[in-house]
C-alpha positions in Angstrom: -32.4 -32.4 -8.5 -29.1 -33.2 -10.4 -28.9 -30.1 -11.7 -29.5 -28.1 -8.8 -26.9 -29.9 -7.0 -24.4 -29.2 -9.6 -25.0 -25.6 -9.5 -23.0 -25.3 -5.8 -19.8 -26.8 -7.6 -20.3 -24.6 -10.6 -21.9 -20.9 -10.0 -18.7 -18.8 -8.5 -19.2 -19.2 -5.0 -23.0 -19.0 -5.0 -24.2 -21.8 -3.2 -27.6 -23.4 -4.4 -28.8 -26.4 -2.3 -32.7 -27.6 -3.4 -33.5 -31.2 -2.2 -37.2 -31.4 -1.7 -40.5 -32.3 -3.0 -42.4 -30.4 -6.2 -46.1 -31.5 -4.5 -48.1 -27.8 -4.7 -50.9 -27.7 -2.1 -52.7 -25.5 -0.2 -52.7 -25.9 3.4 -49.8 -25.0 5.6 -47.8 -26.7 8.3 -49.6 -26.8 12.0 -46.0 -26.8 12.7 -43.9 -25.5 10.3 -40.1 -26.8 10.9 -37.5 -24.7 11.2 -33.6 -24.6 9.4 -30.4 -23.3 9.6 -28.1 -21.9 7.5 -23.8 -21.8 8.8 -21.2 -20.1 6.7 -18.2 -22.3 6.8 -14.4 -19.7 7.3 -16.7 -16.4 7.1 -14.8 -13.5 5.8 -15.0 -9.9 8.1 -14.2 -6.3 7.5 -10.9 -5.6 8.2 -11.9 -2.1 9.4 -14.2 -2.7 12.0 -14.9 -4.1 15.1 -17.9 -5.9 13.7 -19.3 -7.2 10.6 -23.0 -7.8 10.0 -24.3 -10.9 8.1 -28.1 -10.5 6.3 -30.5 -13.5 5.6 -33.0 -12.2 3.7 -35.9 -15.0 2.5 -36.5 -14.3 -1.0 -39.4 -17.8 -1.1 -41.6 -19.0 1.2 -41.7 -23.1 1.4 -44.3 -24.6 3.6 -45.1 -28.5 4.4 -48.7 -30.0 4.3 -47.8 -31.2 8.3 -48.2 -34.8 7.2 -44.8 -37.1 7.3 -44.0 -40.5 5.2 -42.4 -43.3 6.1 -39.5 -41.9 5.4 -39.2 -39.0 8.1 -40.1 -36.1 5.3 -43.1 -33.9 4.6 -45.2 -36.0 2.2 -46.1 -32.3 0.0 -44.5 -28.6 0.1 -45.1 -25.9 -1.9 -43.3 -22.4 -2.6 -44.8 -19.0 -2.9 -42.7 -15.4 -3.2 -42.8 -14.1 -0.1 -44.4 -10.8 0.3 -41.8 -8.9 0.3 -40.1 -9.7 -2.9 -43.7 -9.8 -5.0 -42.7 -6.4 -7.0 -39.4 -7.9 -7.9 -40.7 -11.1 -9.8 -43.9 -8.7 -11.3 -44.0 -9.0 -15.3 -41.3 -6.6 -16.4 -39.4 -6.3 -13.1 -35.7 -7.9 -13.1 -37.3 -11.3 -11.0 -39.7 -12.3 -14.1 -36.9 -14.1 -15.8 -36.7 -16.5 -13.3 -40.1 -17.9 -13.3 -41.2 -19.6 -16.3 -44.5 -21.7 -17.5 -42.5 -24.6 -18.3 -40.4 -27.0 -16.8 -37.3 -27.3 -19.2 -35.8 -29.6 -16.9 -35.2 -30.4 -12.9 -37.0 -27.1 -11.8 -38.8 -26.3 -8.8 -42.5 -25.2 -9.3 -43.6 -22.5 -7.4 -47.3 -21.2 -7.3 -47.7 -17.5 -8.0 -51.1 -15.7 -7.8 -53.0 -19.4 -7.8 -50.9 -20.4 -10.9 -47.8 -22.7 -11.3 -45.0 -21.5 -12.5 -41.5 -23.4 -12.0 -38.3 -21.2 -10.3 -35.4 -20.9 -13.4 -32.5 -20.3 -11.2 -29.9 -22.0 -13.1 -25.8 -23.0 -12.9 -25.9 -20.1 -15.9 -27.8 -17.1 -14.1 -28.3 -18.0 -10.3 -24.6 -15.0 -9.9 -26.9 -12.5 -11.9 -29.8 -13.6 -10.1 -28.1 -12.8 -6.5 -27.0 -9.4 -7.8 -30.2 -8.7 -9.0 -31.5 -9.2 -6.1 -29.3 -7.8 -3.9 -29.8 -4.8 -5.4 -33.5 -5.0 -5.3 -33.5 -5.3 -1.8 -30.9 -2.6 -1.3 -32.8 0.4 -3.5 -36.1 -0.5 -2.3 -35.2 -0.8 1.7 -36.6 -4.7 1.9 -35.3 -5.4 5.2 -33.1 -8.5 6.1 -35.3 -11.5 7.6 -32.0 -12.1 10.2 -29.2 -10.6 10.9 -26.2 -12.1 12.8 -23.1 -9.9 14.1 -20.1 -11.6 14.0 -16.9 -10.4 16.1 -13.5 -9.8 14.0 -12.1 -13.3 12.5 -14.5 -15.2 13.7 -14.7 -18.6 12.5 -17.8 -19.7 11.7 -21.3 -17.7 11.4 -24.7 -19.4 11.9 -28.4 -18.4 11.5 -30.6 -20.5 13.3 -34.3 -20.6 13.7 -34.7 -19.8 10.4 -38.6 -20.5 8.1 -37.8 -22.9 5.1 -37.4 -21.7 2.0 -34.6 -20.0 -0.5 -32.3 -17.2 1.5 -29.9 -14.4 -0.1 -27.0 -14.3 2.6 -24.7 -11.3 2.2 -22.0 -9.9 4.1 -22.6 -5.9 4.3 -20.7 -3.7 3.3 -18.5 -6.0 1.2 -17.9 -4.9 -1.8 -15.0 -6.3 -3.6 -15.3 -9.6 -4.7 -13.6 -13.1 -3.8 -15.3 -15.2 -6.0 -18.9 -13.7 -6.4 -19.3 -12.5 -2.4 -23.4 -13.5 -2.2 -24.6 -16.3 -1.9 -28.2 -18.3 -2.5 -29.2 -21.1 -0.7 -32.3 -22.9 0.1 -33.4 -25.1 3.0 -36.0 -27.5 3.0 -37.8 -30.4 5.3 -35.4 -33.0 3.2 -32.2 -30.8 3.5 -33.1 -28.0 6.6 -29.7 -27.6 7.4 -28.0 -25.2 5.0 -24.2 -24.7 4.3 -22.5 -21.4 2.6 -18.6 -21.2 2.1 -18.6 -17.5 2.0 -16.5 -15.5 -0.1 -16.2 -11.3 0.5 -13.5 -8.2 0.7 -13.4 -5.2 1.7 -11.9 -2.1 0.2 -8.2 -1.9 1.2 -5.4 0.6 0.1 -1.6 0.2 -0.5 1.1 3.1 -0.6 4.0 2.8 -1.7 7.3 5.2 -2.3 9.5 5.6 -5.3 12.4 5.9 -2.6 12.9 5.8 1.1 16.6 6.8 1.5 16.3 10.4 0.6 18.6 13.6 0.7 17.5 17.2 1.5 15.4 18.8 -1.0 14.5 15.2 -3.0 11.2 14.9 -4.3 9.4 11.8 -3.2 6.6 10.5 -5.4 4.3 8.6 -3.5 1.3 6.2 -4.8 -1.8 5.6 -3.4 -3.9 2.5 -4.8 -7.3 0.4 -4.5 -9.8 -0.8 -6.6 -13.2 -0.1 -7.9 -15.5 -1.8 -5.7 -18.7 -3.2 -6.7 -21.9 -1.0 -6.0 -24.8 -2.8 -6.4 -27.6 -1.8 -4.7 -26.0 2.1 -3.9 -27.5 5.3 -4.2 -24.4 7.3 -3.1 -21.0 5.5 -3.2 -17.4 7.3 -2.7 -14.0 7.0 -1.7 -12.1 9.6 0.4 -8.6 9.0 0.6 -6.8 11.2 3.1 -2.9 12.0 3.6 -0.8 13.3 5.9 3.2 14.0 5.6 5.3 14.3 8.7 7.3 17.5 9.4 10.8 15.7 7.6 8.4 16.4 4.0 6.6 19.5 2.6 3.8 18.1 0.5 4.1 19.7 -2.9 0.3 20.7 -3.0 -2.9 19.5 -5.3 -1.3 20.8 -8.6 1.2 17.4 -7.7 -1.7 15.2 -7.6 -2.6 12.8 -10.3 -5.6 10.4 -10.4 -6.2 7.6 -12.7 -8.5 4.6 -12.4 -8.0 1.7 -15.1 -4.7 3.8 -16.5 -7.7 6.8 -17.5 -6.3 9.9 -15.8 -9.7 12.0 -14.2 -10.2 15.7 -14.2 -9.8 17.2 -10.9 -13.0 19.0 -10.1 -15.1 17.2 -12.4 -14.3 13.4 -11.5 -12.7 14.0 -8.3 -12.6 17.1 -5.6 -10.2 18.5 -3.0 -11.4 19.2 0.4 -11.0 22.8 1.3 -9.8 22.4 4.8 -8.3 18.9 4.7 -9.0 17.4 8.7 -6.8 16.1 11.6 -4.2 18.0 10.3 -4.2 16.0 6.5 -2.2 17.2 3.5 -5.4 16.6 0.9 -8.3 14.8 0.9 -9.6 13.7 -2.2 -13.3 12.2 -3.1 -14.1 10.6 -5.9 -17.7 9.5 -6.8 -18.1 6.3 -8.3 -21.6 6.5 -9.2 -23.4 8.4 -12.0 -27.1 9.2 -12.8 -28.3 7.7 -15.9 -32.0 8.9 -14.9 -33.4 12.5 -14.3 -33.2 14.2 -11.2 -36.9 13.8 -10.3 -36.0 9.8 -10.8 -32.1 9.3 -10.6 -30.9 6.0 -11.5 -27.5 5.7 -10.1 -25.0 3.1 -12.0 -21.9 2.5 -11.6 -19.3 5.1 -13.4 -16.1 2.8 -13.4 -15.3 -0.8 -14.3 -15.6 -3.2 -11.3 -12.2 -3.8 -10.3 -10.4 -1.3 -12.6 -7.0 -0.2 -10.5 -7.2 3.5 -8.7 -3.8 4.9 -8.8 -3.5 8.0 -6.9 0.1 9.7 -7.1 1.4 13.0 -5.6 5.0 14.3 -4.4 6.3 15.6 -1.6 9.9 17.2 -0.8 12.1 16.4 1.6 13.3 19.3 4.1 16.2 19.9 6.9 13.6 18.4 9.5 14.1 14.3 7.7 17.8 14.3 8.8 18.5 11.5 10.9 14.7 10.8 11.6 12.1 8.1 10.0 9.2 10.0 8.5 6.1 7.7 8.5 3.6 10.0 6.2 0.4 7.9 6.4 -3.0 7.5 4.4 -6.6 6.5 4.9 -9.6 5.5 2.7 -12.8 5.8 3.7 -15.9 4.1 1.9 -19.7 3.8 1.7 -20.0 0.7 3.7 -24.3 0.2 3.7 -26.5 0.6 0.8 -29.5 1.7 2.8 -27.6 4.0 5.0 -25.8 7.0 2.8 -24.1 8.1 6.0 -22.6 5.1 6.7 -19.0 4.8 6.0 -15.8 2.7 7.0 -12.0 4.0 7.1 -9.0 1.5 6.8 -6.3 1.8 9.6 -3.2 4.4 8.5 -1.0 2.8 5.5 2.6 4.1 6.7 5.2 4.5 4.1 8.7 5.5 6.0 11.9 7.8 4.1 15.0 8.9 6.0 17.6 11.5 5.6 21.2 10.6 7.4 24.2 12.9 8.6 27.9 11.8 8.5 30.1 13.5 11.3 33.7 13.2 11.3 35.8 12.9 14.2 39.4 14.3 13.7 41.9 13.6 16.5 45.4 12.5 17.1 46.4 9.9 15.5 48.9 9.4 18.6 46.2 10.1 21.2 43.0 9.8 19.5 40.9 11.2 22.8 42.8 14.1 21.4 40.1 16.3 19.1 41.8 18.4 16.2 40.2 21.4 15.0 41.3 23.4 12.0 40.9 20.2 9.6 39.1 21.0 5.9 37.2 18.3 4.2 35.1 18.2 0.8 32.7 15.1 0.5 32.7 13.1 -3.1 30.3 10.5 -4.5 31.2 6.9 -4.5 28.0 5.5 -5.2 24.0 6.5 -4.0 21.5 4.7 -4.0 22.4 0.8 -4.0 23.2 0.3 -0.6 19.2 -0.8 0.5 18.2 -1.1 -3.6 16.6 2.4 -3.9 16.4 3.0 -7.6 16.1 7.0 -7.2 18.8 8.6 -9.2 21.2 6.0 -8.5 24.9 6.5 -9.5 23.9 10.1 -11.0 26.3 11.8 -8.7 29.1 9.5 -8.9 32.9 11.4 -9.0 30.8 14.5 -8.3 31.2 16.7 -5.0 28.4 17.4 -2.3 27.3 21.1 -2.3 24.5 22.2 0.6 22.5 25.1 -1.2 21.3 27.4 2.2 19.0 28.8 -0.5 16.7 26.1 -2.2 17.4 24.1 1.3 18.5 21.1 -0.7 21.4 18.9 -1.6 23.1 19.4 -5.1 25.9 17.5 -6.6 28.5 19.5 -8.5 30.9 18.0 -11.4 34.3 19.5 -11.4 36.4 18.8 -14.8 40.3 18.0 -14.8 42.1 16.9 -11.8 41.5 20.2 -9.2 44.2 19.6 -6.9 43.2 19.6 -3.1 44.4 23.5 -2.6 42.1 24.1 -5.4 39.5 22.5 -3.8 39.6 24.0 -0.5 39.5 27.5 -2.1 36.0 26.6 -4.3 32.9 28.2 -3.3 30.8 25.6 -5.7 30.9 22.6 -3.5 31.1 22.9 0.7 34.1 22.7 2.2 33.1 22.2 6.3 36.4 22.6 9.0 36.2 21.0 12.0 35.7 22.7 15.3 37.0 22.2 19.0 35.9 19.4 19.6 37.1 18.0 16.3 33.8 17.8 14.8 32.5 18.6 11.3 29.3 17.1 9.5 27.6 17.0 6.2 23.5 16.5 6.0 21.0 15.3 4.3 22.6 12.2 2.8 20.9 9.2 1.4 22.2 5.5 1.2 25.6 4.8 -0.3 29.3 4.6 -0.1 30.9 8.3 -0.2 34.5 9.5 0.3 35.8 12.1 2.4 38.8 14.6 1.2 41.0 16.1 3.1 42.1 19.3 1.7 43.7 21.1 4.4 45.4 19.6 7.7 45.2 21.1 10.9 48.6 23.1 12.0 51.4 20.6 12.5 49.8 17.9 11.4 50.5 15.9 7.9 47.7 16.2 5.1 46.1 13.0 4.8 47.2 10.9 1.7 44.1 9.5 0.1 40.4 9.4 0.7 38.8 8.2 3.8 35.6 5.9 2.9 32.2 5.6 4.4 29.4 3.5 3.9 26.1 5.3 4.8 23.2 2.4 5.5 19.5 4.0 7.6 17.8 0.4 6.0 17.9 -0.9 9.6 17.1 2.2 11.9 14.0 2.2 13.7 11.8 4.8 15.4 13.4 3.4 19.0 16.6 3.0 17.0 17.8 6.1 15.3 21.4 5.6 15.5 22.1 4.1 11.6 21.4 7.4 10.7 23.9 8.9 12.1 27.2 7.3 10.5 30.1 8.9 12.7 33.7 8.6 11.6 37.2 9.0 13.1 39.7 10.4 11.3 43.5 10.9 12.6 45.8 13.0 11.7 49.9 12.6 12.5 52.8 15.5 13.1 55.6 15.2 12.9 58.2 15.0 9.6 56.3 13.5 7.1 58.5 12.2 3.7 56.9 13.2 0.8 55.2 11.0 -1.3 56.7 8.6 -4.0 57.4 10.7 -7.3 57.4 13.7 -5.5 60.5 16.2 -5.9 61.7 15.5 -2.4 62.2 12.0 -3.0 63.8 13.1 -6.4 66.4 15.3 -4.4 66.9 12.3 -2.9 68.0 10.0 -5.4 70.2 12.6 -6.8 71.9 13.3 -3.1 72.4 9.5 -3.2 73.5 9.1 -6.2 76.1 11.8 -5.8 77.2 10.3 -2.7 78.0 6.7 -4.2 80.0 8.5 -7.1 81.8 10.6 -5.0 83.2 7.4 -2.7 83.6 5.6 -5.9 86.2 8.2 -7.3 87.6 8.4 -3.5 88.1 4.7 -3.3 90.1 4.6 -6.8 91.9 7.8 -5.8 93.2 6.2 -2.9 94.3 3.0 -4.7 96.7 5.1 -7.1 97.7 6.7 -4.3 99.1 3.4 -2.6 100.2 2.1 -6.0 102.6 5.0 -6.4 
């Protein structure tokens, strides 16, 4: 009795309650009373609508009809019930649990007119469940009660139920919180049973290695779950299915890699590639996480990879012309076996979406004296400040720092170019290495395909009759806030104004040399004039 009750404290999350009477008779119950068993904050798939709780009765316990003083059943006994018999034959995986002797607080339990005692222990009552579990799963035992229980629900109860010990097990959970089945038992002394249920479901996380993005970057995405548990399988898989949006050109199988436990897989041998990926999907991959250790005439199917081992799925895709100024929300799926007696029946996790974004900076030259006023004609070249540390994107941050922004029409893609010396800004504008873009009309020129960061913008030529700007103009480029309904952080627009008029050249420049020296002259000059004069009137 002690022990048993210790065993729902101590056997990782199975639950075994036994509080009745060792009397073995023969007779049942005129009546035979009835139990329940609830399971307190019951976990439910995440990917469906419903989730199905089994009961299965793995032994009988009936009463002798007769009550003491005391309320109880004054003698019950156990027997297997019929549908478990093969499982606790000599050699089959039940046989360890009944022994000829009672080493302790043990139940007896009569079995073909002998008496035997039920070894389910603090020690083996989680290897007993999985046993059993998969017992019933590979040899189609069907569930004594079944409840269906909406999504989060809070509280599952099966009612009604014939004394004795009960499997309860959440299908289709195969990830464990704890050890996700659970054995209890309900008696005349204790007929109302309690389970605090522990299950998960297979997820899946993806994540990118950046979400700012220029033209022509490659993106390397990562898919990840875990091994699940498969007891009680014959056919077990994962299908994991992704889609890019048009802003990304997926960069085909050959960019896949698989690994599970940090073990890369073989393509074709541990995992395979649809043909014709569905709905439109980049790939779908399958692996098989079950192996035959039998024949084919009698396959024994095992599982091929360590429970819980990480899946790590990676691939890349490229960013094209189509990302600027848009969020792309590539997505992915995983679909797994979801019950053991029913190969064809599968669940699929709602879309995991993983958003990038390319921006565009427009400038906006116009008077500086009427700035509704647009100025065409104006040449700009667009440097690096710093990428990548506006929103904390790692991806090549600071590598094109000091260099210039060159669109290649070619390879579709964004380059940055390092120019040596100090090129001076006619120099510039005469370079066919890096793009130089002149602003039209409407006072408009743009560069594309532009990730986070600070840049500057170079004026190299002025429009006519207007001064050259001075020094760079900067600009901050930040998408981390844009939105599918909100677009507009993408597009970082920027006036710039230009003056006419005479413009004094710059500080160290000859002009201002010419004049000093015109000054300079100027002071001399009424200095010898003044003294001139002064002889004069001394004379």
């Amino acid at each position: 009795m002690k022990t048993l009750k210790k065993m729902m404290a101590l056997a990782l999350a199975m639950v075994m309650v036994l509080a009745m009477s060792a009397t073995v008779f023969a007779a049942p119950a005129a009546t035979a009373p009835k139990g329940t068993i609830e399971i307190t904050s019951p976990k439910t798939d995440p990917n469906a609508d419903n989730t199905y709780y089994d009961a299965y009765r793995i032994f009988d316990m009936t009463t002798n009809g007769t009550k003491g003083a005391d309320g109880n059943y004054t003698a019950v006994a156990y027997t297997i019930n019929s549908a478990w018999a093969d499982f606790f034959k000599a050699g089959a995986p039940g046989a360890a649990y009944l022994v000829d002797t009672n080493s302790g607080d043990l139940n007896s339990i009569t079995v073909n007119d002998a008496t035997k005692y039920i070894n389910i222990t603090d020690s083996n009552v989680a290897t007993f469940a999985k046993e059993a579990f998969d017992y019933a799963q590979k040899n189609n035992i069907a569930a004594t009660k079944t409840e269906t229980v909406a999504k989060d629900a809070t509280t599952v109860k099966f009612t009604d139920l014939d004394l004795g010990y009960y499997m309860v097990y959440p299908r289709g959970a195969s990830v464990q919180s704890g050890d996700y089945t659970s054995i209890v038992s309900i008696t005349n002394t204790a007929p109302d049973g309690k389970v605090a249920q522990k299950a998960e479901w297979p997820g899946l996380t993806k994540v990118a290695d950046d979400i700012s993005t220029e033209v022509g970057q490659k993106v390397t995405y990562t898919l990840g779950s875990k091994v699940p548990d498969t007891t009680g399988y014959t056919k077990y898989e994962f299908t994991f299915k992704d889609k890019t949006t048009a802003g990304l050109t997926y960069d085909g199988n050959d960019s896949v890699t698989v690994k599970i436990g940090g073990t890369e897989l073989t393509a074709e041998t541990d995992y395979t590639f649809a043909a014709s990926p569905s709905d439109g999907n980049d790939f779908e991959l399958t692996i098989n996480l079950l192996k035959n250790n039998g024949t084919t005439a009698a396959p024994e199917w095992v599982a091929k990879y360590t429970y819980d081992a990480a899946i790590e799925i990676t691939y890349t895709a490229t960013v094209n012309e189509a990302a600027v100024t848009k969020i792309d929300e590539n997505h992915a799926t995983l679909t797994y076996h979801n019950n053991p007696k029913d190969e064809d029946s599968k669940d699929t996790t709602p879309p995991v979406e993983v958003p990038t974004y390319s921006s565009k900076l427009i400038i906006n030259k116009v008077d500086g004296a009427s700035t509704t006023t647009p100025l065409e004609g104006a040449k700009f070249v667009l440097k690096a400040k710093t990428i990548g540390t506006v929103t904390g994107d790692s991806h090549e941050t600071d590598l094109a720092v000091g260099k210039y922004y060159f669109y290649d029409s070619t390879a579709k893609d964004v380059k940055w170019v390092e120019i040596t010396g100090t090129p001076t800004l006619a120099e510039l504008a005469a370079r066919t290495d890096i793009t130089v873009v002149t602003t039209d009309a409407q006072g408009k020129a743009n560069f594309d395909g532009l990730e986070d960061g600070t840049y500057e913008l170079v004026e190299v030529e002025a429009p006519k009759g207007y001064n050259l700007l001075t020094s760079p103009v900067e600009v901050v480029i930040d998408g981390a806030d844009a939105t599918e309904a909100d677009l507009s952080p993408l597009t970082v627009t920027t006036p710039v104004e230009n003056n006419s008029g005479t413009q004094l050249p710059s500080t160290g420049g000859i002009g201002t040399t010419i004049f000093y020296i015109i000054g300079a002259i100027l002071v001399l000059g009424a200095g010898i004039l003044l003294v001139t004069r002064r002889r004069m009137n001394a004379n």
